[in-house]
C-alpha positions, 0 to 999 in steps of 0.5 A, a space after each residue: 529526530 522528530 518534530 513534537 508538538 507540546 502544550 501547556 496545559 496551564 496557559 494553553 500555548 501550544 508549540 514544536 520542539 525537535 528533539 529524540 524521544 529520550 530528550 521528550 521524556 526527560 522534558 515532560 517529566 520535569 514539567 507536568 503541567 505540559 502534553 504531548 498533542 497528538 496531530 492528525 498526518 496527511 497520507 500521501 497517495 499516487 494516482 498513477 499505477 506501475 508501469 511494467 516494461 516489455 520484459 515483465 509483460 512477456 514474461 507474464 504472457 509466457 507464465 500464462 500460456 503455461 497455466 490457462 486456467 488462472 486469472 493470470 492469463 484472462 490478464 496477460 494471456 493471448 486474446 485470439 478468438 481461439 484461446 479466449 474459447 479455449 479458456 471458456 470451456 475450461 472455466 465451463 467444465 470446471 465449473 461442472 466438475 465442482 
């Protein structure tokens, strides 16, 4: 069940119930004079990022050996001179044909 913050709209005091939000409806219906405050909530956010074990590297290194043209293996593919060079004349002709 959720925490509600009310008021009073008449004295101005402001509190927190827990209740369901039927028990919420029957309450303001029985009382007009108090609201339901809509409050502001904190978003919690990592600073960190995943950390991928050996097994998904390697899996990502095999998928991009297959497909050397996507952004995939600039990633996780093989940094060899050769098939950094590789990649580059791929991405030149490409670029070329359209």
């Amino acid at each position: 069940m959720p925490t509600y913050t009310f008021k009073d709209t008449e004295t101005g005091e402001v509190w927190e119930e827990y209740c369901s939000i039927s028990e919420r409806d029957e309450f303001l219906k029985s009382h007009p004079n108090i609201t339901t405050v809509l409050k502001p909530f904190g978003i919690v956010s990592g600073t960190g990022g995943i950390k991928n074990d050996d097994g998904f590297k390697d899996m990502m290194s095999r998928i991009a050996d297959a497909n050397p043209t996507t952004p995939i293996a600039e990633k996780y593919g093989r940094k060899d001179p050769t098939t950094v060079k590789k990649r580059e004349i791929i991405k030149k002709w490409k670029n070329t044909q359209g």
